[in-house]
N, CA and C of each residue as an Amber inpcrd file, in Angstrom:
protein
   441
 -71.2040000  34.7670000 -31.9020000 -70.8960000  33.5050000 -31.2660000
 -71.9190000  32.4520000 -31.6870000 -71.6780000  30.9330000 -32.1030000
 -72.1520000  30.1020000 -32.7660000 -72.8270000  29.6250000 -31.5000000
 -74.2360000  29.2950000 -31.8410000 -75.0410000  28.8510000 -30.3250000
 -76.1050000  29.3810000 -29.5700000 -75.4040000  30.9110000 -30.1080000
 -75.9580000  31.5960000 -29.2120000 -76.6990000  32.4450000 -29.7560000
 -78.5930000  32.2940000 -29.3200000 -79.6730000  33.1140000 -29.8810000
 -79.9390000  34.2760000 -29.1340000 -79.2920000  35.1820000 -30.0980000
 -78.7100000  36.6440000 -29.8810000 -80.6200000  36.9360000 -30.1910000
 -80.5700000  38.3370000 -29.6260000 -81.8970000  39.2380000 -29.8000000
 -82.1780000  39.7410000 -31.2120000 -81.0420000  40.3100000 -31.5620000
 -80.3460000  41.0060000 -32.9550000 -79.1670000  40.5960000 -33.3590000
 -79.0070000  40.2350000 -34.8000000 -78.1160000  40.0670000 -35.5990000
 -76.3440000  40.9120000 -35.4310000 -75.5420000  40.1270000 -34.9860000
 -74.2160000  41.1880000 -34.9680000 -73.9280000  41.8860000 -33.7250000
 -73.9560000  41.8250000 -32.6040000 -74.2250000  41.8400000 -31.4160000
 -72.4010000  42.2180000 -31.6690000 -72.0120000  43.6230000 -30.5880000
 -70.4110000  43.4920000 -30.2610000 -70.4720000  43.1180000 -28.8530000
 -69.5720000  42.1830000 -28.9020000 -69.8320000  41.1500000 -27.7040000
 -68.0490000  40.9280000 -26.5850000 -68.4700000  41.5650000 -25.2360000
 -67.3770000  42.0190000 -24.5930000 -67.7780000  40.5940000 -23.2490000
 -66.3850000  39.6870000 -22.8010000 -66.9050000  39.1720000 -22.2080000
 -66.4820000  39.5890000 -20.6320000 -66.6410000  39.2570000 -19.4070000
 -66.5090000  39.6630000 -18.0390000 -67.0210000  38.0440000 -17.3090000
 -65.6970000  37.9160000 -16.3930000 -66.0440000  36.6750000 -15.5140000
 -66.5700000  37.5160000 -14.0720000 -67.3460000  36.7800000 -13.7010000
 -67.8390000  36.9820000 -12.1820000 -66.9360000  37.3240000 -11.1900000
 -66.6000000  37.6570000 -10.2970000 -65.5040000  37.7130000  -9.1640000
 -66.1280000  37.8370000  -8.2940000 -65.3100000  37.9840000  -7.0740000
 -66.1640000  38.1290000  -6.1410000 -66.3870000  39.6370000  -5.6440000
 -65.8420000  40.4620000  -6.2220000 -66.3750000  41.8480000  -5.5800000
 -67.9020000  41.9970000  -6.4960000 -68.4500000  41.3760000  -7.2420000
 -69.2660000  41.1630000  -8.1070000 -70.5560000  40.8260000  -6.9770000
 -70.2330000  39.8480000  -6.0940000 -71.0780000  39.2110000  -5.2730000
 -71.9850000  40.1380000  -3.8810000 -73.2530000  39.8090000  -3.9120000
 -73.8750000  40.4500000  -2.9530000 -74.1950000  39.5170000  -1.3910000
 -74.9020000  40.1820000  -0.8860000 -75.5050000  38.9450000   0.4860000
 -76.1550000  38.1740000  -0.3480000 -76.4800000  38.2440000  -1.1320000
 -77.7980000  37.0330000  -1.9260000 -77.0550000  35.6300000  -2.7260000
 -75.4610000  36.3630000  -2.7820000 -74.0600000  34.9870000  -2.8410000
 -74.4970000  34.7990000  -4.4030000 -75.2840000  36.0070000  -5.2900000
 -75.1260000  36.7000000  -6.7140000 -74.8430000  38.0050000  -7.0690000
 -74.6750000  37.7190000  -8.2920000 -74.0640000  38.9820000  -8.6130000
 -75.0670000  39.9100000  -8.8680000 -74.6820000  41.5120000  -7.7480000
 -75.1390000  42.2660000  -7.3240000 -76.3010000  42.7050000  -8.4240000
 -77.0890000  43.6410000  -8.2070000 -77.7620000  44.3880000  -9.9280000
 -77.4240000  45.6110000  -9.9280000 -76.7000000  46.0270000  -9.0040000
 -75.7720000  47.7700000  -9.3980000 -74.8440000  46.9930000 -10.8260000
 -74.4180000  45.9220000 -10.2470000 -73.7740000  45.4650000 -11.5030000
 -73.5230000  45.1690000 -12.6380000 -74.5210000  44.7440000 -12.6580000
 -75.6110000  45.1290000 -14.4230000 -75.3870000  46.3300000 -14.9920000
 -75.4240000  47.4090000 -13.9630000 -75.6260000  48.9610000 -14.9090000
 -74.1290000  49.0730000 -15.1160000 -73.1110000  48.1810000 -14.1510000
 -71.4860000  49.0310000 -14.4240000 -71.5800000  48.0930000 -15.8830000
 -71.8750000  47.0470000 -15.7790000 -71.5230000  46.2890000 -17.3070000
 -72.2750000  46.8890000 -18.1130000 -73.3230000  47.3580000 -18.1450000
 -74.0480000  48.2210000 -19.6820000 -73.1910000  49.0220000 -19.6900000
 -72.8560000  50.4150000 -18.8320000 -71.9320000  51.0030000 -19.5820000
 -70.3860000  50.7720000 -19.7850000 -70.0390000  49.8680000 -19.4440000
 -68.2690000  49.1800000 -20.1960000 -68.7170000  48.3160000 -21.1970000
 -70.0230000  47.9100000 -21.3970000 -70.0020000  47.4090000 -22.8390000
 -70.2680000  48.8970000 -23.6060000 -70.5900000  49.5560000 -23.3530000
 -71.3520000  50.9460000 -24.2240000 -70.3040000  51.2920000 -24.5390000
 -69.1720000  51.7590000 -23.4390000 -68.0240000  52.0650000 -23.9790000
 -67.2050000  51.2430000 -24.9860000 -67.2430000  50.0480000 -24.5300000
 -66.4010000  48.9020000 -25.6210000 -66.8700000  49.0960000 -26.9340000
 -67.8410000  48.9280000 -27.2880000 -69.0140000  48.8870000 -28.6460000
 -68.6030000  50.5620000 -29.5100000 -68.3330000  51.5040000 -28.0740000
 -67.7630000  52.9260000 -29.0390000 -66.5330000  52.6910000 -29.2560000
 -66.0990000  52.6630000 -28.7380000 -64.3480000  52.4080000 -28.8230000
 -64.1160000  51.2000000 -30.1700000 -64.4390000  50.0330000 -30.3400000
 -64.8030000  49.4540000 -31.3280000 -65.5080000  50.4160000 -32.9840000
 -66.3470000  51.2020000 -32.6860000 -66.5250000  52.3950000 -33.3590000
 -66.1390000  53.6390000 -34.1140000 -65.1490000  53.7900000 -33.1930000
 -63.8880000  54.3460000 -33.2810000 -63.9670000  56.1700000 -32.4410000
 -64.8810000  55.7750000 -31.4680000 -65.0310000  56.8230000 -31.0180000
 -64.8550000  57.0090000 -29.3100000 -63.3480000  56.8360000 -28.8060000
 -62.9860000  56.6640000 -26.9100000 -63.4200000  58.0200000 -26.5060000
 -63.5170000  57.7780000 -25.0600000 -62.8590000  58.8640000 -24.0880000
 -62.1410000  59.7260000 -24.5030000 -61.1370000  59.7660000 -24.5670000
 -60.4060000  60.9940000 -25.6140000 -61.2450000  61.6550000 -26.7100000
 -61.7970000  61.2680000 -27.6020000 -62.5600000  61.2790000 -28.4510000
 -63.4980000  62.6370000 -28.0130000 -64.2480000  61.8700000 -27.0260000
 -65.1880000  62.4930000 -26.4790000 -65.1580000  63.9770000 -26.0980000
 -63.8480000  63.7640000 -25.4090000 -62.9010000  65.2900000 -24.6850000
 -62.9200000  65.9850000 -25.5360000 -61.8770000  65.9770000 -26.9330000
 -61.2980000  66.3530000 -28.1260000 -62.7760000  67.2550000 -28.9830000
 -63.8550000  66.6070000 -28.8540000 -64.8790000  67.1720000 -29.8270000
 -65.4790000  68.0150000 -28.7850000 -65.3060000  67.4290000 -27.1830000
 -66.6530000  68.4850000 -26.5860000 -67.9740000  68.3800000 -26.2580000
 -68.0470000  66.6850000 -26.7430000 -69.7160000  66.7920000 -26.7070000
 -70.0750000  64.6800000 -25.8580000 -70.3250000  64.5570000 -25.6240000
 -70.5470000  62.8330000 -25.0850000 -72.1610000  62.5440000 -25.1810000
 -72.4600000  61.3810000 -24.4380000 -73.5410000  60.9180000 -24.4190000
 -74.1260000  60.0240000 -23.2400000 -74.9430000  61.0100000 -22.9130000
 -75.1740000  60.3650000 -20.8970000 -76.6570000  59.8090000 -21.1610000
 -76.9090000  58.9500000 -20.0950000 -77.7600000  58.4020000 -20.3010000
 -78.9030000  58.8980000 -19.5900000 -80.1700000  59.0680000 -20.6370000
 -81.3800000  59.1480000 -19.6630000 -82.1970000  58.6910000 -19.1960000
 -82.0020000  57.0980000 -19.7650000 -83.1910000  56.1540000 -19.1100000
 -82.6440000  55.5790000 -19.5110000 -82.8460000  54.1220000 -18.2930000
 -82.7170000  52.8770000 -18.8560000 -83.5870000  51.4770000 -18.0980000
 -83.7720000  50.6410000 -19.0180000 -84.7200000  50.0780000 -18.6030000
 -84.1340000  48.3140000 -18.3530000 -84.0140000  47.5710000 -17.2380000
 -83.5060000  46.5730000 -17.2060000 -84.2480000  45.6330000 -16.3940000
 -83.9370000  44.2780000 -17.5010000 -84.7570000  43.1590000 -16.8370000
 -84.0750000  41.9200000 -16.2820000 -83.8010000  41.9730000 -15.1140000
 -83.1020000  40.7250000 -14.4790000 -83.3890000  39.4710000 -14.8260000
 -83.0680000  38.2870000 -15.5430000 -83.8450000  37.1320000 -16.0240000
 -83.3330000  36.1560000 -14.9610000 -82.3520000  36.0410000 -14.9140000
 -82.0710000  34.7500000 -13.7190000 -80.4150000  35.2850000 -13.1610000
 -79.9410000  34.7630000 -12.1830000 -79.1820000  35.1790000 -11.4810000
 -77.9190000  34.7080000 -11.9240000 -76.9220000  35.3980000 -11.5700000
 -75.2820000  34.6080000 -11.8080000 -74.3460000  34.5410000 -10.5160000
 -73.5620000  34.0990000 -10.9490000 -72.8600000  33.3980000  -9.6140000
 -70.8420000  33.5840000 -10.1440000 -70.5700000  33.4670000  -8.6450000
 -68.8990000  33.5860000  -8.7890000 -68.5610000  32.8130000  -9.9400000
 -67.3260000  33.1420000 -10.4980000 -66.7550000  32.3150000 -11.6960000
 -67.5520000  31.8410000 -12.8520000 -69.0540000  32.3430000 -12.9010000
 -69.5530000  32.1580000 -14.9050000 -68.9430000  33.1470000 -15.3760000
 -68.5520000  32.9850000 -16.3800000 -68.1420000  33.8960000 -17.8040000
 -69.7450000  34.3470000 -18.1910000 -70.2110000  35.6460000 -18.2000000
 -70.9510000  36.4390000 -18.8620000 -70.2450000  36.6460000 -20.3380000
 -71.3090000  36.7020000 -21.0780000 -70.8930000  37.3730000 -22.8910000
 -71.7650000  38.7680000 -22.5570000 -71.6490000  39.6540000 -22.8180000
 -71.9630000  41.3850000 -22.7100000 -72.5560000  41.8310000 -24.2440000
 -73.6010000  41.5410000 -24.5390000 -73.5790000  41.9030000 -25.8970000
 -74.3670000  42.9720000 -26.1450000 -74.4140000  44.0290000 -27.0290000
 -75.3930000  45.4560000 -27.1100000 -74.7670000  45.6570000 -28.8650000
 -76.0110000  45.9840000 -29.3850000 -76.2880000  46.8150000 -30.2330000
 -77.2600000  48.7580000 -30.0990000 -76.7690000  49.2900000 -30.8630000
 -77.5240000  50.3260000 -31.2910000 -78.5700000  50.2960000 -32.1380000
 -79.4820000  50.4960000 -31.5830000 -80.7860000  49.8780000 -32.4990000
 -82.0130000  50.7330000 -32.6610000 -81.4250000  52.1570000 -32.6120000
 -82.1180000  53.3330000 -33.2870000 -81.2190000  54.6580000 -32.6190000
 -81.0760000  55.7630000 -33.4420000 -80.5320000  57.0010000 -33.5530000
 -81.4800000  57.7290000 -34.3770000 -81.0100000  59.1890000 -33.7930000
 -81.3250000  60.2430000 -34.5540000 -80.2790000  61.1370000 -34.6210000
 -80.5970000  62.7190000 -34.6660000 -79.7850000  63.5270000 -34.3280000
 -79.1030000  64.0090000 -33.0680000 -79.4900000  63.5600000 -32.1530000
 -79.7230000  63.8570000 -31.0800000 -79.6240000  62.6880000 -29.8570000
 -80.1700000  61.7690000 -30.4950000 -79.8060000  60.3570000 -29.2260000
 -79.6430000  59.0030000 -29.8530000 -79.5110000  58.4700000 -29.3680000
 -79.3060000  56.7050000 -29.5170000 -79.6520000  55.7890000 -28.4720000
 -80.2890000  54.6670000 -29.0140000 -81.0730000  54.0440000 -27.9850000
 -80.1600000  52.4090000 -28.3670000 -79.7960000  52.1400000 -27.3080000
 -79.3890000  50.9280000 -26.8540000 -79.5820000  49.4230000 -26.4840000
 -79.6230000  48.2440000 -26.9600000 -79.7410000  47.1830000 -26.4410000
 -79.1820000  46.5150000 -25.8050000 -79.2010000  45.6190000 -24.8250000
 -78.2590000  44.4870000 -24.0900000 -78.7490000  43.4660000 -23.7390000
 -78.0370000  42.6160000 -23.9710000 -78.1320000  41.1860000 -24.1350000
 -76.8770000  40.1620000 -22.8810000 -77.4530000  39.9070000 -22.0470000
 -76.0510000  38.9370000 -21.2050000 -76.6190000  37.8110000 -21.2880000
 -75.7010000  36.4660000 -21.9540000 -75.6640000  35.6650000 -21.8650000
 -74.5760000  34.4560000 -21.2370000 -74.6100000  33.9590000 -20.0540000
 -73.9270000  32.9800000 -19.5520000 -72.9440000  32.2110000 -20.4140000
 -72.3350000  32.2210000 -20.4930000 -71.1910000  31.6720000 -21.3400000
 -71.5710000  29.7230000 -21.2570000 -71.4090000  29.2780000 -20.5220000
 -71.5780000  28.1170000 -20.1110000 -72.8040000  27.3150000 -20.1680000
 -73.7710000  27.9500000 -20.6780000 -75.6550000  27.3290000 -21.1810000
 -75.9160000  27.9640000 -22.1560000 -75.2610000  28.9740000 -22.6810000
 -76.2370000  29.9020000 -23.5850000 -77.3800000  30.5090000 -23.0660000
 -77.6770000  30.7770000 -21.4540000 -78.8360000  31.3200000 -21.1640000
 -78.9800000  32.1760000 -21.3500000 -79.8840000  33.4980000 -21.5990000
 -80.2720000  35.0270000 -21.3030000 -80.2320000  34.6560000 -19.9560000
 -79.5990000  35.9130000 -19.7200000 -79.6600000  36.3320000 -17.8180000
 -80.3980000  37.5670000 -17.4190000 -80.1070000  38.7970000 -18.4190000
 -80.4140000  39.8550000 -18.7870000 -80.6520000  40.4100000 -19.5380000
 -81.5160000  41.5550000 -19.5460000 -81.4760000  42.4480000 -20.9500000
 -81.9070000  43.3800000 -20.2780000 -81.6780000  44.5150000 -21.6300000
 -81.5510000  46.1010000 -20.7890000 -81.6090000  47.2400000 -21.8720000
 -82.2690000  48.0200000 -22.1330000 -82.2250000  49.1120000 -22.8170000
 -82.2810000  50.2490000 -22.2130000 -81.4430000  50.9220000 -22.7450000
 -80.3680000  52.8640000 -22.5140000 -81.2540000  53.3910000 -23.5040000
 -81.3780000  55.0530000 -22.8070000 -81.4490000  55.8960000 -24.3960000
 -80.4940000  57.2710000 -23.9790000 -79.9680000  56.8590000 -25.1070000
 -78.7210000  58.0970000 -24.3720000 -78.7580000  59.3580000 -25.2670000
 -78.6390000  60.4090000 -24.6980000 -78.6640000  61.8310000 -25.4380000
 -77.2120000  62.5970000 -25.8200000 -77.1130000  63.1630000 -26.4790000
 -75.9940000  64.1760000 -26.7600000 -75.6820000  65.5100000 -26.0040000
 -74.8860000  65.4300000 -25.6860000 -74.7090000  66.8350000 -24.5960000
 -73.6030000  67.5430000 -24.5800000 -72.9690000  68.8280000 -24.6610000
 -71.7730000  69.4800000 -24.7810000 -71.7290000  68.9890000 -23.4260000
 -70.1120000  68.8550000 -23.4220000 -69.9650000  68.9150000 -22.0710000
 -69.8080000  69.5740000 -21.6270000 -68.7920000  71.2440000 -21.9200000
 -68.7510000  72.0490000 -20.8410000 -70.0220000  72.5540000 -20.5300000
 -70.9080000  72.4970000 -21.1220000 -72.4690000  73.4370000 -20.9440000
 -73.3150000  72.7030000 -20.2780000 -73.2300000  70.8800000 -20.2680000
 -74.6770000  70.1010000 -19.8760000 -75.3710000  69.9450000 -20.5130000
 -75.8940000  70.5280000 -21.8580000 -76.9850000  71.0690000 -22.3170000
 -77.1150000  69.9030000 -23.8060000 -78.6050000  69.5670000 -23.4440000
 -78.5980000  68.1110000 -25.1830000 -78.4660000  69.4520000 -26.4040000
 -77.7920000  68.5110000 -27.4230000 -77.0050000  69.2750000 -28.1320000
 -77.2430000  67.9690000 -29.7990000 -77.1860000  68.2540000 -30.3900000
 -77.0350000  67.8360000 -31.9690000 -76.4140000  66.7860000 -32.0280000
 -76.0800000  66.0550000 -32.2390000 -74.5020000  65.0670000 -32.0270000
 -73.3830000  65.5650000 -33.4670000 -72.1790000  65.6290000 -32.9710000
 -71.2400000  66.3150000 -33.7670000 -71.0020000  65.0200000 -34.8370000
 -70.9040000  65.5750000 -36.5150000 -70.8470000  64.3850000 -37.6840000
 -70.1120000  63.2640000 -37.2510000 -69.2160000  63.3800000 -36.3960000
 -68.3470000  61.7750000 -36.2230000 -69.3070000  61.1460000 -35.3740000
 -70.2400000  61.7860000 -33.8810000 -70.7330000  60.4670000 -33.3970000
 -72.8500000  60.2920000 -34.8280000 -72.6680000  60.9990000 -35.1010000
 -73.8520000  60.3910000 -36.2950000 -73.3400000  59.4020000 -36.9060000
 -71.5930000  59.7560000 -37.6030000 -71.5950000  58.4530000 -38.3790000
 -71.1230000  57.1150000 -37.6540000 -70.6080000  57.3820000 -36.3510000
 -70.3760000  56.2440000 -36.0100000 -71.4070000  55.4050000 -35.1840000
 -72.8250000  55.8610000 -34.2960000 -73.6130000  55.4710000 -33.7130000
 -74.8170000  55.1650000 -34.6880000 -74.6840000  55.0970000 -36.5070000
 -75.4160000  55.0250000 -37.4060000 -75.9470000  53.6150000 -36.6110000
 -77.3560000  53.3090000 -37.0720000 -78.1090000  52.0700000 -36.3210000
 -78.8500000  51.4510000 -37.7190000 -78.7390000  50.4280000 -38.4390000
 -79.0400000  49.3380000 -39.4580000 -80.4220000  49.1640000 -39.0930000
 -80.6780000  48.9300000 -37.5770000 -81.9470000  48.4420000 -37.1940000
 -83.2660000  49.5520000 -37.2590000 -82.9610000  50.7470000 -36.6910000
 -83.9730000  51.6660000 -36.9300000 -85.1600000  51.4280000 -35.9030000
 -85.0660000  50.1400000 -34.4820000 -86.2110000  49.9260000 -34.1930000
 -86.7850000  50.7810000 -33.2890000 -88.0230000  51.5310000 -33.4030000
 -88.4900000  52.6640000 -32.8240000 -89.6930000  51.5980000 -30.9270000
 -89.2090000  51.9920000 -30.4150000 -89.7430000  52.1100000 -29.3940000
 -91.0200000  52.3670000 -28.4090000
């Protein structure tokens, strides 16, 4: 998006308007809320990838998160358009670490940012696990930035 000073280059960018189930006593939007939007952008950004839910089932193996780290920058309110933006911005065999970026549609502000590091895990077992060749090649990360 033209305007807008992204963190990282190429950002897949999912947008979400405010509503009001969004809204807390504080008459902003909640910060449980933040974490449902990191992961429906996480999902969007795979699915874009080429790797859904189904996907996930079909091979046996997903990617849950074990930390994440988020910084509230300023607050939002009923009816702004949020932009949702995240890159992958380091992998290995084994995990992928996440960026996020929300920017207000209507100023170009940062509101938020937030970094995931998510692991590989069979699912019927629980257990971190290798990541199977389709999510290596599709969670491949350009950036490499180590942490």
């Amino acid at each position: 998006m033209a305007g807008i000073d992204w963190d990282f280059p190429d950002p897949n960018i999912m947008q979400v308007c405010v509503d009001a189930s969004h809204i807390d006593v504080m008459q902003h939007t909640n910060n449980v809320v933040y974490l449902q939007w990191l992961e429906a952008a996480a999902w969007d950004h795979s699915r874009q990838l080429g790797l859904a839910e189904a996907d996930y089932e079909r091979l046996g193996y997903g990617m849950v998160a074990r930390r994440h780290v988020l910084d509230y920058l300023q607050p939002t309110f009923l009816g702004e358009t949020i932009l949702l933006g995240t890159w992958i911005i380091w992998n290995d065999r084994l995990s992928t670490r996440r960026a996020y970026q929300f920017v207000r549609e209507s100023d170009g502000q940062t509101v938020f940012r937030g970094r995931t590091h998510w692991v590989c895990v069979d699912i019927k077992e629980g257990k971190v696990r290798r990541m199977p060749p389709e999510f290596q090649a599709a969670y491949q990360s350009p950036l490499q930035i180590e942490e």
